[in-house]
Wavefront OBJ file of the C-alpha trace (Angstrom):
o trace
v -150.709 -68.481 -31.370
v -148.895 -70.637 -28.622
v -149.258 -71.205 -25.079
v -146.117 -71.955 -23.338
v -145.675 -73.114 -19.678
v -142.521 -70.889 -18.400
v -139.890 -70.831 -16.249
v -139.266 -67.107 -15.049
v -136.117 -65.905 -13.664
v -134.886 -64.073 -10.426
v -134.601 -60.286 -11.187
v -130.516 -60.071 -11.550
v -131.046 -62.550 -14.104
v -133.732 -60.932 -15.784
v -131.990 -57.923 -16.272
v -128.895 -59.475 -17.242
v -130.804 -61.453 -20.350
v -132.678 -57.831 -21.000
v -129.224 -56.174 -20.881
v -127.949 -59.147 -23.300
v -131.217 -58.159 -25.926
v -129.910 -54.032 -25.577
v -126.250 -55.273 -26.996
v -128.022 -56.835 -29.749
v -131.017 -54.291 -30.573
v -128.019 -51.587 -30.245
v -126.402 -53.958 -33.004
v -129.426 -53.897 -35.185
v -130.065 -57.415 -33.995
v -133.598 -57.967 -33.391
v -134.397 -60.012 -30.082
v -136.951 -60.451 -28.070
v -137.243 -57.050 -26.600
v -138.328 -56.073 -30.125
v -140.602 -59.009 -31.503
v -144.158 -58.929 -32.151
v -146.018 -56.954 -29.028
v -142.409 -56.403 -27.377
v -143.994 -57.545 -23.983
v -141.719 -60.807 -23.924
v -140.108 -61.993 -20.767
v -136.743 -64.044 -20.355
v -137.270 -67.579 -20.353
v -137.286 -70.908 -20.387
v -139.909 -73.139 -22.199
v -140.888 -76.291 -20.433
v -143.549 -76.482 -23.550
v -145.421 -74.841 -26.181
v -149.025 -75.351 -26.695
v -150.808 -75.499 -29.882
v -154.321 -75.869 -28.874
v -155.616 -75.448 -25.259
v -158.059 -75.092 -22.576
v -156.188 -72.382 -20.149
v -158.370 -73.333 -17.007
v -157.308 -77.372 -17.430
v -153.827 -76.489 -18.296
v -153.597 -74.820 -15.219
v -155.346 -76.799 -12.909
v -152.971 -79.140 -14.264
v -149.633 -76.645 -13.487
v -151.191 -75.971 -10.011
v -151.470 -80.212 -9.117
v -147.905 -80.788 -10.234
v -145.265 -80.380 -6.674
v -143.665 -76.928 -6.426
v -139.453 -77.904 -7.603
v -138.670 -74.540 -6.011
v -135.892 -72.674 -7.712
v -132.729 -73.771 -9.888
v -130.430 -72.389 -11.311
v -129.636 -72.482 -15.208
v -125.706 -72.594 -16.128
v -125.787 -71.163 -19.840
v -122.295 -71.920 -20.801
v -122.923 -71.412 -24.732
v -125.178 -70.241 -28.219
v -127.584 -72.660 -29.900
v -128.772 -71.845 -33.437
v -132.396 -72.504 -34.644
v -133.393 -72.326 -38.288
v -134.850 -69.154 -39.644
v -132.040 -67.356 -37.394
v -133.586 -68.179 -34.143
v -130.388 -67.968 -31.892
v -130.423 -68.588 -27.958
v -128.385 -69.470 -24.488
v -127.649 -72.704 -23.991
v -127.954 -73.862 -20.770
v -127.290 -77.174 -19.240
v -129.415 -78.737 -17.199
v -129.326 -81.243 -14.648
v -131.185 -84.888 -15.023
v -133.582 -83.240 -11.839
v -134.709 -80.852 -14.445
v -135.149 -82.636 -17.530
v -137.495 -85.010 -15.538
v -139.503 -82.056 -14.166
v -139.944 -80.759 -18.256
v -141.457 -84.847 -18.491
v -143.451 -84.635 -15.833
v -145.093 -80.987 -17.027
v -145.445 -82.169 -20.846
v -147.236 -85.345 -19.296
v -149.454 -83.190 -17.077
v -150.297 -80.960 -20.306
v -151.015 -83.971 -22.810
v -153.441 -85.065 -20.001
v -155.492 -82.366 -20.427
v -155.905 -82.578 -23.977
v -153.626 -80.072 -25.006
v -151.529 -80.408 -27.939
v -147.969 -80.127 -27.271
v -145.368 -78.729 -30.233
v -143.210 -81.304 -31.406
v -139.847 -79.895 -30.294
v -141.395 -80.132 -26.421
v -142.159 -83.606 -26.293
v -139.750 -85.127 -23.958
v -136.971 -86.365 -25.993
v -137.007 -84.051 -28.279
v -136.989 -80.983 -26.337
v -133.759 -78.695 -26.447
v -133.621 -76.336 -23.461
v -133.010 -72.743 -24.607
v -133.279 -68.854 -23.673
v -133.706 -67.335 -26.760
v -132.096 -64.225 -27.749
v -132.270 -63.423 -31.516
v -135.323 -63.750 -33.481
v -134.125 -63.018 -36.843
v -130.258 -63.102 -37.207
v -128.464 -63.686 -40.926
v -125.500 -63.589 -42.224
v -123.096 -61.530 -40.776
v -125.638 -60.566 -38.005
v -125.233 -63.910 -37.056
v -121.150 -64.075 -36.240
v -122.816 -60.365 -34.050
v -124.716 -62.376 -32.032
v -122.451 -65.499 -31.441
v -119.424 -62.872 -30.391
v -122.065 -60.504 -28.351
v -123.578 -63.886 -26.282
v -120.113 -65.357 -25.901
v -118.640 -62.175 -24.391
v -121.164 -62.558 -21.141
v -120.780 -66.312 -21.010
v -120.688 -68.713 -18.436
v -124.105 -66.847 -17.682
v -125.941 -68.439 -14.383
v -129.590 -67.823 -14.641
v -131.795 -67.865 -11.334
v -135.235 -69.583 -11.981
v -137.460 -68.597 -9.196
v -140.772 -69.150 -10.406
v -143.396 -69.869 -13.089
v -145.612 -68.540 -15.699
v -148.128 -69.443 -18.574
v -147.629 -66.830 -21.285
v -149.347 -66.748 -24.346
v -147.346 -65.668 -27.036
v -149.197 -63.865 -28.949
v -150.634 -61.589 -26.643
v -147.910 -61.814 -23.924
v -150.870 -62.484 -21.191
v -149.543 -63.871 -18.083
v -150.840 -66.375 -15.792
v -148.369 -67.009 -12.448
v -147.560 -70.082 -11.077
v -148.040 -70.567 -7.667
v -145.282 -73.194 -7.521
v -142.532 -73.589 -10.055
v -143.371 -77.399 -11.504
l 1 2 3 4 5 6 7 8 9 10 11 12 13 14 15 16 17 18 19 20 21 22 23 24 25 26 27 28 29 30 31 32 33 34 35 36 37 38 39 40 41 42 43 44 45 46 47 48 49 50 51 52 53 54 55 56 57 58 59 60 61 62 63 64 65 66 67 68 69 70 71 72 73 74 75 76 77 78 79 80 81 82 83 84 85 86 87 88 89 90 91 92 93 94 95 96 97 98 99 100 101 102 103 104 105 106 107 108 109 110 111 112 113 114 115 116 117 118 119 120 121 122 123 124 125 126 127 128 129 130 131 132 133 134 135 136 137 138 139 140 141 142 143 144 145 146 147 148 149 150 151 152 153 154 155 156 157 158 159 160 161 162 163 164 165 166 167 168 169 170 171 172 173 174
């Protein structure tokens, strides 16, 4: 069970990711669009929350200044173990200060923050493929590079658990 805090894109965008997870699930790939209670959204993960009290984390969200939108510029595939395979978008030095700034905010409130989110360590990612092997793997890679360079409109903010795929909005994007 994981709470992460979410950066949510513009529809086009949506649709184009959802359209990228239809390739793949058409491929026998499984994505998002198919994993655990199939109510996943395309994203971006700021953090990931092991523990948590929802009503601090997001009074916390809500006190951080609205960044307004950005665009993401996924230009290629990063691969995760256990066949986790996602975008890979760059990201300005704006952005990676704003994913400080909300891990700071979280770790305030007594959250604890997965590893791979601490600033530092965090790799920014849209995943894709939950499960990919072997040859489903060169599927992917091929399917992802044939709709790169891949702009992706982030226009505002959720937290989402992950388990559940609950939903709390942003009223800013942090």
């Amino acid at each position: 069970m994981a709470l992460a805090v979410c950066l949510l894109f513009d529809r086009r965008s949506e649709r184009l990711v959802r359209e990228l997870w239809g390739r793949l699930e058409s491929q026998d790939v499984r994505t998002l669009a198919s994993h655990t209670h199939r109510r996943h959204h395309p994203h971006l993960s700021y953090a990931v929350l092991r523990s948590w009290d929802v009503d601090r984390v997001l009074a916390a969200m809500q006190a951080l200044p609205d960044e307004g939108p950005d665009v993401l510029h996924c230009r290629g595939t990063l691969t995760f173990p256990r066949g986790r395979v996602a975008l890979a978008p760059s990201i300005s030095a704006a952005m990676a200060a704003r994913q400080e700034r909300v891990a700071g905010a979280l770790t305030a409130t007594g959250a604890d923050l997965h590893r791979n989110y601490v600033p530092g360590c965090w790799i920014p990612h849209v995943s894709v493929a939950t499960r990919a092997h072997g040859a489903s793997m060169a599927t992917v890679v091929t399917t992802i590079a044939d709709v790169l360079p891949l702009p992706l409109h982030v226009d505002r903010a959720a937290l989402i658990d992950s388990s559940t795929g609950q939903v709390w909005p942003l009223d800013r994007v942090p």
